[in-house]
N, C-alpha and C positions, 0 to 999 in steps of 0.2 A: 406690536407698537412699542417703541422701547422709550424708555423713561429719559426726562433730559436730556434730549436728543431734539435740536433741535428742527423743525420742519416748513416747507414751504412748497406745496404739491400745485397741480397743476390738475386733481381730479377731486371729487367731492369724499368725503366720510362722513359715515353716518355711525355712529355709535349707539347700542342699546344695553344698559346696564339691565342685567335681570338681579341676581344674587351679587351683585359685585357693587365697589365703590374707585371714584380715580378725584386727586385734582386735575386739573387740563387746563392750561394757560393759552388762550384765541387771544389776538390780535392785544398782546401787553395785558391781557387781563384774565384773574386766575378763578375760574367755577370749578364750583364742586359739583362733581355727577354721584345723585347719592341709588340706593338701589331702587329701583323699578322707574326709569328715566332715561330718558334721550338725548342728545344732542346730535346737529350737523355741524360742519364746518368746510366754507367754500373754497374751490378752487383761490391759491394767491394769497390765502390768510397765513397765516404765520401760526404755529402751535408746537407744544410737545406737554407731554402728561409728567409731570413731577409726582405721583404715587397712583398706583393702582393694586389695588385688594388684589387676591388670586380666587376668582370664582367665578361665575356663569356672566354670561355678557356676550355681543357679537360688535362685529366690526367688521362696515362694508363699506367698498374704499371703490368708486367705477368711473369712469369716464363722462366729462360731460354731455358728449355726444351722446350718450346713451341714457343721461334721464329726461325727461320732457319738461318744454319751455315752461306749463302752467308750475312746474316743480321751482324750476328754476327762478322762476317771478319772486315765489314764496321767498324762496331761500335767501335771494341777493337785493331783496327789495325792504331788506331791514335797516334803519338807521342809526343804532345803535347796536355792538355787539351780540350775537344771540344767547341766548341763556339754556341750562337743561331745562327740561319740562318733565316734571311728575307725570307717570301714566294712571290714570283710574283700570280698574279691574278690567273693563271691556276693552281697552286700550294693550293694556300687559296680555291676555289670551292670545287678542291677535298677532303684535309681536313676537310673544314666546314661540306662537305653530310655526309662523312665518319664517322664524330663526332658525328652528328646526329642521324646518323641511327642505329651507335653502341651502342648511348644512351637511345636510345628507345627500340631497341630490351634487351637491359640490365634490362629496366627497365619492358615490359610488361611482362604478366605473366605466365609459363614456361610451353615449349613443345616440342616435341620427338627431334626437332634438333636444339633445341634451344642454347646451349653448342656450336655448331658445326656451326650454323651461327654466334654466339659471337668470334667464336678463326677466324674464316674467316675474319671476319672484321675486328677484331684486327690485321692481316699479312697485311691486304689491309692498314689500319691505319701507321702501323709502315713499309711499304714498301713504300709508297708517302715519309715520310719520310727520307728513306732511299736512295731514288732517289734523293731529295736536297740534302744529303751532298754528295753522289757519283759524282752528278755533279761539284759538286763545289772543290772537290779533283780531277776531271779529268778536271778541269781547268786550277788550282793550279800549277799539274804537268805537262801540255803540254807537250810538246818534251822528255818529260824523263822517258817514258814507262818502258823500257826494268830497270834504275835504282830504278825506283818507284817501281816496282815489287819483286824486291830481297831486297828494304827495307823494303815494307811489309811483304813480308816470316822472313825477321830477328825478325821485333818486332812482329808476333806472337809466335814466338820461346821461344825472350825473356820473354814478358808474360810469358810461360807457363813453362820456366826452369831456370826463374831470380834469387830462390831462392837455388840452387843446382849448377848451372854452373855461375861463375862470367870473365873468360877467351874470350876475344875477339877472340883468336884463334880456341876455341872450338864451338863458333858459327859459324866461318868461314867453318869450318869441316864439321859441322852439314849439311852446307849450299850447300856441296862442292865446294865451291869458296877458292880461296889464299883470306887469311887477308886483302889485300892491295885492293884487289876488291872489299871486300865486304866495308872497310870502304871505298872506294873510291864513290860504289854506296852512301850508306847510306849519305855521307857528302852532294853529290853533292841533295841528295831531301830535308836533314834536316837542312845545316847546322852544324853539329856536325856529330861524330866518332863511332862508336859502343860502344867504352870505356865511352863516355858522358853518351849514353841513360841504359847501364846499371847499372850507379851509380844516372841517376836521378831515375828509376822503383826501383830500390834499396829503397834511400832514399826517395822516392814517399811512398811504403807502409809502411818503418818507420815512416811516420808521422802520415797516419791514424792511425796507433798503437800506436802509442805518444796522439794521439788526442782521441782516442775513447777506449782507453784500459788503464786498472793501471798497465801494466808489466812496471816492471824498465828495464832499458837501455840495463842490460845484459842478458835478457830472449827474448828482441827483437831481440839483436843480433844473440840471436844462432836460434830464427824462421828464421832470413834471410836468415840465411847460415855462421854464422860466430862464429869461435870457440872464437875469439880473438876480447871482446869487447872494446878494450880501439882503435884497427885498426877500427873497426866500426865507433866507436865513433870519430873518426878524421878525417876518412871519409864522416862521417854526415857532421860536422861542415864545412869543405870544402866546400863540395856541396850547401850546404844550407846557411855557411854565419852565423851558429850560434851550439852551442852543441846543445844534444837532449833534457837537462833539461832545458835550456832556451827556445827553441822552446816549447814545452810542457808547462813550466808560460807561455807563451805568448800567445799563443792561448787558453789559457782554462780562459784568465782573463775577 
């Protein structure tokens, strides 16, 4: 993984610090991965690591097709950034065998189920994972089951029709809830409205495309869903606090 460098994949990574430290900059924003800690980062995010230690650590980098949907829920049904996670001791064991054992089978040399113990280990890898952050979102949420569930059905929705449906009511629809329930859930687990989180997913993937692509302002626009860039474009600047040409100098300096 090489330092400043920057990236925009098309397959998941899953990182496991054991004896090692990195900064890692995900979608504009810069965590520290300290030792015995985790992070993922999805398909389409934007990242590159600005410092990494030289010591123990793994790094697995597969295909979406190849982790499972309950994985995937996890991972892209976050509304804010995700963050590393501390592992407790029972936590770090597993990891560390798990690391091991997928590096050596990686590394020795190839036989009839050899593919098929590697993608095993790699679900066993990225599902220990997958159990820290479940836990620590079903801590998060305590009491708020029933709301936490119908804001996660919204932001997979919105993921997947942010660019076509911009209508807080049409997600509601979608939902079969009234508006007022759905943002009512949604407030009460994020904080903010339905209206917030589809103008940050919004402005979220304009910036990877400000950031990692040469389209001008008005070719983003109409990728997002909008006929009308100078409403984009004011919209950007709102949310974000700046235009998209400034944002754009600024991150590329």
């Amino acid at each position: 993984m090489s330092k400043n460098v920057l990236h925009r994949d098309d397959y998941y990574m899953f990182l496991f610090m054991d004896d090692a430290s990195a900064l890692f900059t995900v979608d504009f924003e810069e965590l520290e991965l300290q030792k015995k800690s985790v992070l993922y980062v999805c398909p389409g995010q934007v990242h590159f690591a600005t410092s990494i230690s030289v010591a123990r650590g793994c790094f697995l980098a597969i295909d979406p097709m190849l982790v499972g949907n309950g994985y995937k829920s996890l991972f892209e049904g976050q509304f804010a950034t995700q963050k590393p996670l501390a592992l407790d001791t029972s936590a770090m064991a597993k990891m560390g065998e798990t690391a091991r054992l997928l590096h050596s089978v990686i590394q020795a040399e190839p036989t009839i189920f050899g593919k098929d113990v590697i993608l095993s280990l790699a679900n066993v890898f990225i599902g220990v994972i997958a159990e820290q952050y479940a836990s620590q979102k079903e801590n998060t949420l305590h009491n708020k089951s029933r709301s936490a569930w119908i804001a996660h059905r919204f932001k997979r929705l919105l993921t997947e029709n942010y660019k076509s449906t911009k209508s807080p009511s049409e997600y509601a629809k979608m939902l079969n809830y009234s508006l007022s329930h759905l943002n009512e859930s949604v407030k009460s687990v994020t904080g903010f409205t339905v209206s917030h989180w589809i103008h940050q997913q919004v402005t979220l993937e304009a910036k990877r495309l400000l950031y990692y692509t040469d389209l001008d302002v008005k070719e983003i626009a109409f990728r997002l869903g909008y006929e009308d860039h100078t409403y984009f474009s004011r919209l950007f600047s709102k949310t974000v606090g700046m235009p998209p040409g400034t944002f754009r100098c600024k991150f590329h300096e």
